[in-house]
C-alpha positions in Angstrom: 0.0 0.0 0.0 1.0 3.7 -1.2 1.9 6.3 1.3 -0.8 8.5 -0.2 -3.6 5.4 0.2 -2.5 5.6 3.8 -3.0 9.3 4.2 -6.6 8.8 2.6 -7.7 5.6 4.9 -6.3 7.9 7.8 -7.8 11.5 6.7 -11.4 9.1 5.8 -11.1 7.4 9.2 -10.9 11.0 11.1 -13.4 12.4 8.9 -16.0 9.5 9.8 -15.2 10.0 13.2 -15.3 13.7 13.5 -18.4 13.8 11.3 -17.3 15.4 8.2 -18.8 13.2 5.2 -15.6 13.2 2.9 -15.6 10.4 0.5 -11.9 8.5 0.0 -12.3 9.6 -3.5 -12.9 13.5 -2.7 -9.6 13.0 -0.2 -7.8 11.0 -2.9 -8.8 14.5 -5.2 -7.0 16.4 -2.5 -10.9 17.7 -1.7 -9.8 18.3 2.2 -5.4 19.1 3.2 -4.4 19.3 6.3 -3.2 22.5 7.5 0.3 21.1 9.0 0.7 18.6 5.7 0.4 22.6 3.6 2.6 23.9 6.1 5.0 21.6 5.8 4.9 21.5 2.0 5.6 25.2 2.3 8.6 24.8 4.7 10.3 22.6 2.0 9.7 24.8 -1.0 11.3 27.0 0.9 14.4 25.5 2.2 15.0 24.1 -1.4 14.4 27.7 -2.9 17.2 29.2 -0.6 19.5 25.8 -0.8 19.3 26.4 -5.1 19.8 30.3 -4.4 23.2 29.1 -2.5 24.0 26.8 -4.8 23.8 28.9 -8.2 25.2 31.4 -6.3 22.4 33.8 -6.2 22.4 34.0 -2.6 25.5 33.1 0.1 24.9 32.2 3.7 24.0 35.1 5.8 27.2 34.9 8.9 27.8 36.6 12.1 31.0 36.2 14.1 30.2 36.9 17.3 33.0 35.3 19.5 36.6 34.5 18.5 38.9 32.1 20.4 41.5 33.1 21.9 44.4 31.2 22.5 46.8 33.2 25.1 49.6 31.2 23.5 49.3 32.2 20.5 48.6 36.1 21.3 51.5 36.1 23.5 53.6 34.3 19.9 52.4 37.4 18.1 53.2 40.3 19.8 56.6 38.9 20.3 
């Protein structure tokens, strides 16, 4: 069994028990989406619109430095 035939015995099981009358075949039709599953879809797009911004080198990763370490050695080395 599909993923997707899953997703409709699970989203038709809910619906009969929450009272909604969704047939498998309107959820198959994608009739009824979860809010999270949209979410989620939404969330990817994303990442893999800024991932292929980096990649083609539209875009670059966005860096802060906000602590250097400091090695007393080695600043001691230097100013010698």
């Amino acid at each position: 069994m599909r993923r997707d035939d899953r997703l409709v015995d699970l989203l038709f099981a809910m619906s009969k028990a929450l009272g909604y009358s969704f047939s498998s075949e309107e959820l198959r039709r994608g009739i009824y989406h979860p809010q999270g599953s949209a979410d989620r879809e939404q969330a990817v797009l994303s990442i893999l619109d800024g991932l292929k911004k980096i990649l083609t080198g539209e875009a670059a990763f966005p860096m802060a430095v906000t602590h250097f370490p400091v090695d007393p050695n080695l600043v001691q080395a230097q100013s010698i």
